[in-house]
ROGU-495618 format. One line per 5 residues: number of its first residue (from 0); their letters; for each residue x, y, z negated of C-alpha. Coordinates in steps of 0.2 Angstrom, whole numbers, plus 5000, padded with zeros to 4 digits. Last residue first. Example, Ala and Ser with C-alpha at 12.3 -4.5 7.8 and 13.67 -1.06 7.14 Angstrom:
1> SA> 5068,4995,4964 ~ 5062,4978,4961
This chain:
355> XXXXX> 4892,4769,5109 ~ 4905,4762,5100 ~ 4923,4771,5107 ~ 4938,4764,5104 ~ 4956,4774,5108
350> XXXXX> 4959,4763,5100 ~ 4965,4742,5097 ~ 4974,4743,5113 ~ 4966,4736,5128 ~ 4978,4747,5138
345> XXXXX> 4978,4737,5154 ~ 4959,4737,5157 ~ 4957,4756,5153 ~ 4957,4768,5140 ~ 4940,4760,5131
340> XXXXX> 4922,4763,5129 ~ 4910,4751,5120 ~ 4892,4745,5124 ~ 4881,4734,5120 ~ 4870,4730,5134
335> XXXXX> 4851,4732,5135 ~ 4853,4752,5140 ~ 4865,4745,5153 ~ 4852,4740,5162 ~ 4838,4755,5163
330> XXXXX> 4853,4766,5162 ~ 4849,4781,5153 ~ 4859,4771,5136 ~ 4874,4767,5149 ~ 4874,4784,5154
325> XXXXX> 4875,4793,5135 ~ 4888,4779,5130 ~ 4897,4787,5146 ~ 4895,4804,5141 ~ 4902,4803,5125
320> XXXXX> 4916,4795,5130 ~ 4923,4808,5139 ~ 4924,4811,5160 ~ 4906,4803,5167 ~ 4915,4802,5185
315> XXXXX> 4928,4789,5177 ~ 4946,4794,5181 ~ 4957,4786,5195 ~ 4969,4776,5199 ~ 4974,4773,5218
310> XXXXX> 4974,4759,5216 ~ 4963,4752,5203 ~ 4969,4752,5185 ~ 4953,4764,5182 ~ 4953,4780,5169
305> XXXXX> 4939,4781,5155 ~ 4935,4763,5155 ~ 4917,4756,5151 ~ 4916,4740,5140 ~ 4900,4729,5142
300> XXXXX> 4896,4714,5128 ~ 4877,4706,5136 ~ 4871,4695,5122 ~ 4859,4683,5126 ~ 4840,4684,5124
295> XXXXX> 4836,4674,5140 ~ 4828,4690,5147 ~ 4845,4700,5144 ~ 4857,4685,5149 ~ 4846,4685,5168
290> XXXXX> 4830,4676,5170 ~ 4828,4672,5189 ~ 4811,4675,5201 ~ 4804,4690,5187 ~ 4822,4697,5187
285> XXXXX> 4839,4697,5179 ~ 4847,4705,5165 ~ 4864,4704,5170 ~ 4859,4704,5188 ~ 4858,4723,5183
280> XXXXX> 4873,4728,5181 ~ 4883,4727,5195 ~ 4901,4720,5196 ~ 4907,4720,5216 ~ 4898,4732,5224
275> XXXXX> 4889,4745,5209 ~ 4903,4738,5199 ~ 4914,4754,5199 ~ 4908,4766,5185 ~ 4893,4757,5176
270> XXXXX> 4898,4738,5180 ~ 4913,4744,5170 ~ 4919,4729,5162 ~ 4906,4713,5160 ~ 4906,4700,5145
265> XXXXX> 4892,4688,5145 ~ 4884,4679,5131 ~ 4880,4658,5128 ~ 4884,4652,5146 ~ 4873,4638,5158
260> XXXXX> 4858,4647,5156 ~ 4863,4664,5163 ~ 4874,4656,5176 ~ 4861,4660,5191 ~ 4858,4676,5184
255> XXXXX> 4875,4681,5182 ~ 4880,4678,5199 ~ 4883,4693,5205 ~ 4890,4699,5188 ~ 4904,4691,5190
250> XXXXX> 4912,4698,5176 ~ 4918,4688,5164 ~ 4907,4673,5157 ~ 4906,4671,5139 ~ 4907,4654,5131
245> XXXXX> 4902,4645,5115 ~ 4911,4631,5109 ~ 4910,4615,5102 ~ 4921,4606,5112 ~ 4907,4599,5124
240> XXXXX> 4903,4617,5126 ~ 4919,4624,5134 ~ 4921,4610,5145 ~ 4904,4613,5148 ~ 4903,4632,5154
235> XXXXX> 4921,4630,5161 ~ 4913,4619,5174 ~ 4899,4629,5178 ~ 4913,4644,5181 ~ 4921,4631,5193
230> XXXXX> 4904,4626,5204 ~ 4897,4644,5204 ~ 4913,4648,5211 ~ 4915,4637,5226 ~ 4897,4641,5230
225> XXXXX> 4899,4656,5231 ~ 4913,4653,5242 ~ 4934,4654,5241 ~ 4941,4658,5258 ~ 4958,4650,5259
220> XXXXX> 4969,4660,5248 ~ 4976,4675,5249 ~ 4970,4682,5236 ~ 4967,4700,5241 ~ 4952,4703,5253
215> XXXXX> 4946,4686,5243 ~ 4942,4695,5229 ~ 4923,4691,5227 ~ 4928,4674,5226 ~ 4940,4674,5211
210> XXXXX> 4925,4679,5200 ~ 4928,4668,5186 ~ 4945,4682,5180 ~ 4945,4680,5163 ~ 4940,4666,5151
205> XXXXX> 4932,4672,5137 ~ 4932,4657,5124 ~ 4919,4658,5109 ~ 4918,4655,5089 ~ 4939,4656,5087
200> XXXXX> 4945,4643,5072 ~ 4964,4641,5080 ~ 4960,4621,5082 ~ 4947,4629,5095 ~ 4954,4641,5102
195> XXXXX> 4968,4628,5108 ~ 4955,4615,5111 ~ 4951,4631,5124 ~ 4969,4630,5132 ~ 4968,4611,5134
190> XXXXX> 4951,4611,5143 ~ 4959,4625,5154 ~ 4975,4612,5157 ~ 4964,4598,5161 ~ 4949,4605,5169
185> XXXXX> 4964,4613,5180 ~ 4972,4597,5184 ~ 4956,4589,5191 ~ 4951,4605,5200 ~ 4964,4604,5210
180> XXXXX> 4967,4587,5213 ~ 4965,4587,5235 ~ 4949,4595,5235 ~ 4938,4607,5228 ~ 4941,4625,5229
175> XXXXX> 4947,4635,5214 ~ 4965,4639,5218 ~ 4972,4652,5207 ~ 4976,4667,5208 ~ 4994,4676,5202
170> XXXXX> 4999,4686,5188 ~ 5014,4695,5185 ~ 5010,4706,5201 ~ 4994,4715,5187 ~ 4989,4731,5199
165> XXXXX> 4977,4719,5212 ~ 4982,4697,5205 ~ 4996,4694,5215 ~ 4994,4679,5232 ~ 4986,4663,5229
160> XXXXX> 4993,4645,5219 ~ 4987,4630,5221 ~ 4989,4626,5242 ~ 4986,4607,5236 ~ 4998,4602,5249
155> XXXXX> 5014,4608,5240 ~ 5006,4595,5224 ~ 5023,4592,5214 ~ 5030,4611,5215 ~ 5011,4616,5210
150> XXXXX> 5010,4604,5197 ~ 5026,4610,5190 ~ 5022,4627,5192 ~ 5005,4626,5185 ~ 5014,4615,5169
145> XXXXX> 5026,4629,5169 ~ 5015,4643,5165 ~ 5008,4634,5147 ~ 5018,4646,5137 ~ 5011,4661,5145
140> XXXXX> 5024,4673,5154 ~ 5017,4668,5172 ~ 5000,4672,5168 ~ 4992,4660,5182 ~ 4975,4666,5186
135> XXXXX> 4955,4660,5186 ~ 4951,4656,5168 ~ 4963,4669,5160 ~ 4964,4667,5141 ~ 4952,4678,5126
130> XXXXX> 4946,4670,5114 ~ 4932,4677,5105 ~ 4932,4678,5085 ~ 4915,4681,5074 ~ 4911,4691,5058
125> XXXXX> 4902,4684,5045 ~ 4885,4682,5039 ~ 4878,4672,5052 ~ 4876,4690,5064 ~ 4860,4690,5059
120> XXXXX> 4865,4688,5042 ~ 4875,4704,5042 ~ 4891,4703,5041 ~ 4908,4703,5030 ~ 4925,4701,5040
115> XXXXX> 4932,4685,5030 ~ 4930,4676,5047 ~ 4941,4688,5058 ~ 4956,4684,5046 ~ 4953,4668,5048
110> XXXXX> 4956,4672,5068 ~ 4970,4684,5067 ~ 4979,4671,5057 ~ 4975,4658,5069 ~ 4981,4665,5083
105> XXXXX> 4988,4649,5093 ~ 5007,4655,5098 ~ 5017,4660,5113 ~ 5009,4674,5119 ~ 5015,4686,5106
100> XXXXX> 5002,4678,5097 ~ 4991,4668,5108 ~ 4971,4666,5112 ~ 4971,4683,5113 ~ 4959,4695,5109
95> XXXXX> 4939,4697,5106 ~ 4930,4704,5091 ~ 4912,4701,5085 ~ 4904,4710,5073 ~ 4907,4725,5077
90> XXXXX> 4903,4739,5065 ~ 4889,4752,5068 ~ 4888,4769,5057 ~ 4874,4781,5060 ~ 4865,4790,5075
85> XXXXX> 4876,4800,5076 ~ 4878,4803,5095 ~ 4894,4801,5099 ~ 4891,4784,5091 ~ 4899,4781,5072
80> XXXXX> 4912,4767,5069 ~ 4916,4753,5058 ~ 4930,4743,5065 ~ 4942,4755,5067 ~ 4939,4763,5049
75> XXXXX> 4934,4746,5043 ~ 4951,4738,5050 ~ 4952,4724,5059 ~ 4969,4730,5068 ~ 4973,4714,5077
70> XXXXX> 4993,4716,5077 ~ 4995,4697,5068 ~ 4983,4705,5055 ~ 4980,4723,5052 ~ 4970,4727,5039
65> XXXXX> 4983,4732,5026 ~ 4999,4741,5037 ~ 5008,4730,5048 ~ 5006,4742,5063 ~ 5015,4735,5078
60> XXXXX> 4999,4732,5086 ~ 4993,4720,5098 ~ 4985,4721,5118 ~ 4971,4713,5119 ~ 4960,4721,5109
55> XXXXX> 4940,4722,5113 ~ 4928,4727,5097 ~ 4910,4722,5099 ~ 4893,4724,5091 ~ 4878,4711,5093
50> XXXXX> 4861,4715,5096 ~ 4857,4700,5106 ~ 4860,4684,5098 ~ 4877,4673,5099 ~ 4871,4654,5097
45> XXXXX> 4891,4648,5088 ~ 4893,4630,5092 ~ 4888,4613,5083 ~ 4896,4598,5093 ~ 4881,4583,5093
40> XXXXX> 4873,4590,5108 ~ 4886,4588,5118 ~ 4887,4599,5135 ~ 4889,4590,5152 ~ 4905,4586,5157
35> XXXXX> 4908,4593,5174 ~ 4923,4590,5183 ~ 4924,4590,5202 ~ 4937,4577,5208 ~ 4926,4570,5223
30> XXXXX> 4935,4581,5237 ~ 4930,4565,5248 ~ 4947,4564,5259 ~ 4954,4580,5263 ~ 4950,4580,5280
25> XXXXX> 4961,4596,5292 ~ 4963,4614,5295 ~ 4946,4622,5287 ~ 4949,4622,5267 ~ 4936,4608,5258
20> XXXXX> 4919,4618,5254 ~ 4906,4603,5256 ~ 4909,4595,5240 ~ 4905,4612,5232 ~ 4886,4607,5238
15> XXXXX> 4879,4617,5224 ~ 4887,4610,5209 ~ 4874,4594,5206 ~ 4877,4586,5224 ~ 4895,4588,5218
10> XXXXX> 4891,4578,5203 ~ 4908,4568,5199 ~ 4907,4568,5179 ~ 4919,4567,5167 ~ 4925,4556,5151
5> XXXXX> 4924,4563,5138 ~ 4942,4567,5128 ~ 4939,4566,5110 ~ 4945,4581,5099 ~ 4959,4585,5088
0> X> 4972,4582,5102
């Protein structure tokens, strides 16, 4: 590997009692195998600042046409767009996709190509890759899938893997209580995936789904805590860091304020349309008691969707894109975010895109 392995540290006093959260049903021994490299100050990492423009595409191209790269369309006409309410033209600045091509190979191309994006200065002068992989679920068609399985096969005890992520039944949850090795083997492989991102060139790491707790109606997994999160989205925080990247945290918006130091920008989908009980917005900005990303002068990126992947499916209440960039700039929240509007979560094509 390119980069020096730390060694880590066992601080479950540090990790909000997560030493305390073992499974009912049994001892585990002293769950001691918490990982939490703290962050090296002697690895540079991109500082995102507020004010900065996004593009979201997950899902690549078949378009080969000038601009597109590896089926990222980084097109200026894409790119470069003008708000429903015209107030000029706004290019992202920063774009998030995959960490692989075709799910199978580092995305380097896409990332170089990213970099030759011109900036402005406040944005370093160049444009800036986020690398998207899922933190908190196995993917079963990424490459890296029959190491869970393997581990999983070898560990029956460690209870691994959970029930089928809601509307995506090729991915399953993972496992993030303390105890019996699991932590220790997923520090390993989610350290692994973001030296990935790194030897690919990407700035920052988005690691989806850090809010396994506040799905536990469908997980089916022994109750995951608060605590249980704060303690694994901490850890991605400086495995991220001490290999010289920045991090986004996903969602969980619930504890945003209390993770709001520990990440460098956040990344929350429609805390507008259907967060208001599981993904709110304003935590994201905080309060007098607890500085949120907004009062800490980080970035907040927030996509809207125009038609949910919940069941049953349904369509946002604000209808066009218009009128959702026009509630998230009357919403005393959202109005500190920036703001994009997409399809839906499972369409994360390059458009229909919306900058608001």
């Amino acid at each position: 590997m390119k980069f020096p392995r730390l060694a880590a540290l066992l601080v479950c006093v540090a990790l909000l009692g997560a030493c305390a959260s073992n499974e009912s049903g049994g001892p585990e021994g002293a769950p001691t195998d918490v990982p939490h490299g703290g962050t090296d100050p002697m690895i540079p990492r991109w500082q995102p600042r507020p004010g900065l423009r996004w593009q979201y595409q997950l899902q690549p191209s078949a378009d080969s046409e000038d601009g597109f790269v590896a089926g990222i369309d980084l097109t200026r006409r894409t790119l470069c767009r003008n708000p429903p309410d015209s107030i000029g033209e706004i290019c992202a600045t920063a774009i998030g996709f995959d960490l692989w091509t075709d799910s199978q190979r580092p995305n380097a191309q896409a990332v170089a190509a990213v970099h030759r994006l011109p900036a402005p200065a406040e944005a370093d002068g160049h444009a800036h890759a986020i690398c998207y992989f899922s933190g908190g679920s196995l993917e079963d068609w990424r490459p890296d899938a029959p190491d869970f399985l393997r581990w999983s096969r070898e560990h029956p005890e460690a209870n691994l893997l959970g029930g089928p992520v809601s509307s995506y039944p090729n991915e399953r949850w993972l496992n993030i209580k303390p105890g019996r090795g699991r932590l220790e083997f997923l520090a390993d492989i989610m350290e692994k995936r973001m030296r990935l991102c790194r030897q690919a060139g990407f700035d920052a790491v988005d690691p989806d789904w850090a809010d396994g707790w506040l799905h536990n109606d469908e997980n089916r997994l022994p109750t995951l805590t608060a605590a249980d999160q704060l303690a694994y989205n901490r850890m991605l925080a400086a495995l991220a860091h001490r290999n010289g990247l920045a991090i986004a945290l996903k969602n969980d918006t619930v504890q945003a304020a209390e993770l709001a130091a520990d990440y460098d920008l956040a990344i929350i989908e429609s805390c507008q349309w259907n967060g208001a009980d599981i993904q709110p917005c304003a935590p994201l900005v905080g309060d007098a008691t607890t500085p949120g990303f907004v009062q800490l002068n980080k970035p907040v990126l927030h996509v809207e969707y125009l038609n949910s992947d919940e069941d049953p499916p349904a369509h946002n209440p604000n209808g066009t894109p218009a009128a959702v960039c026009a509630a998230a700039r009357a919403d005393p929240a959202a109005a500190h975010f920036s703001t994009i509007v997409k399809q839906s979560s499972s369409t994360l094509r390059n458009l229909p895109y919306t900058i608001c």
